[in-house]
C-alpha positions as CSV (number, residue, x, y, z in Angstrom):
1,X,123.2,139.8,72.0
2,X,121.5,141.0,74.9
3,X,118.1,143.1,74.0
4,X,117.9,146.9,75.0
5,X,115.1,146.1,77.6
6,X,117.8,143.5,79.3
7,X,120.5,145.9,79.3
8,X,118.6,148.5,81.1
9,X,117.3,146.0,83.6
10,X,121.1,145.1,84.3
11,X,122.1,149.0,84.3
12,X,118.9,150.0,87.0
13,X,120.0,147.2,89.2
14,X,124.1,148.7,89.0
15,X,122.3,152.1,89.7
16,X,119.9,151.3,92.7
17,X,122.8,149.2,94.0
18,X,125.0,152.3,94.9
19,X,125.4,153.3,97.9
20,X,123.8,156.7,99.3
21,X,126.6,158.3,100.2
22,X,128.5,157.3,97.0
23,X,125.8,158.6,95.0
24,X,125.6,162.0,97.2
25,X,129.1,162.3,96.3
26,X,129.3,161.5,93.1
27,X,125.9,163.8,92.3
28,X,127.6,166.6,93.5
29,X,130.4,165.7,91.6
30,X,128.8,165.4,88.2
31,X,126.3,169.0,89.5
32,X,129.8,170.7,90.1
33,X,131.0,169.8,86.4
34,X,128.2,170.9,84.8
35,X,127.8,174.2,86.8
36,X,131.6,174.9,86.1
37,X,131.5,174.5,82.0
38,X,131.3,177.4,79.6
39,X,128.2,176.1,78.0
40,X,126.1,176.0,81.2
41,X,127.5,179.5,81.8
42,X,126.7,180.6,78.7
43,X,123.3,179.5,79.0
44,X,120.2,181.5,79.5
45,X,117.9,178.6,79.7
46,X,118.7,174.7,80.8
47,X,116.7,171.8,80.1
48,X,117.3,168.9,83.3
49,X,115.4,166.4,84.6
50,X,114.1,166.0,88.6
51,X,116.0,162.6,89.6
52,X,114.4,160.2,90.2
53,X,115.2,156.4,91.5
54,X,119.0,156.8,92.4
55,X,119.1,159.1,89.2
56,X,122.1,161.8,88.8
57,X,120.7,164.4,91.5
58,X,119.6,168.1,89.8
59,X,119.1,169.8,92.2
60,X,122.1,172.1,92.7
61,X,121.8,172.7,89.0
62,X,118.4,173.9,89.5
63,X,119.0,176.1,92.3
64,X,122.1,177.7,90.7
65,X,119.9,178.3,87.4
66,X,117.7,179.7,88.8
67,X,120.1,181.9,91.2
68,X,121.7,183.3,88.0
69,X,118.6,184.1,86.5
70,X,118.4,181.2,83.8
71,X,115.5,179.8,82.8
72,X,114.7,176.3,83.6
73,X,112.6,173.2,82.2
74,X,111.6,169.9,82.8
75,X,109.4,167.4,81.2
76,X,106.0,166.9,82.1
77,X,105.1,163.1,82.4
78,X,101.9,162.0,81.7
79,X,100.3,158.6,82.5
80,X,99.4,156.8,79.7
């Protein structure tokens, strides 16, 4: 059985291996679906994260958040 810090090596690799444009695509994608569900819309904060690394882009969810008057958080990271 593979070890959890093995597995996410292997799934970082699958993710920095996409292409840009499939991962523009598929970010909006994945942005659209969120933006478009009745819990976002019912939402008067969100919590996100800024991508990072070939991570799910945010930004569109951000922006529309904050367009509709929602407010918005992300974590703070600290070096340790």
């Amino acid at each position: 059985m593979e070890d959890k810090r093995e597995i996410r090596k292997e799934l970082i690799q699958k993710r920095d291996s996409v292409d840009g444009r499939d991962w523009e695509i598929n970010s909006k994608a994945i942005q659209k679906t969120v933006i478009q569900s009745s819990l976002y819309k019912k939402a008067d904060c969100i919590m996100t994260y800024a991508d990072f690394h070939g991570e799910v882009g945010t930004l569109m969810i951000v922006e529309d958040a904050l367009l509709s008057g929602k407010r918005v958080f992300l974590p703070k990271v600290l070096d340790n």
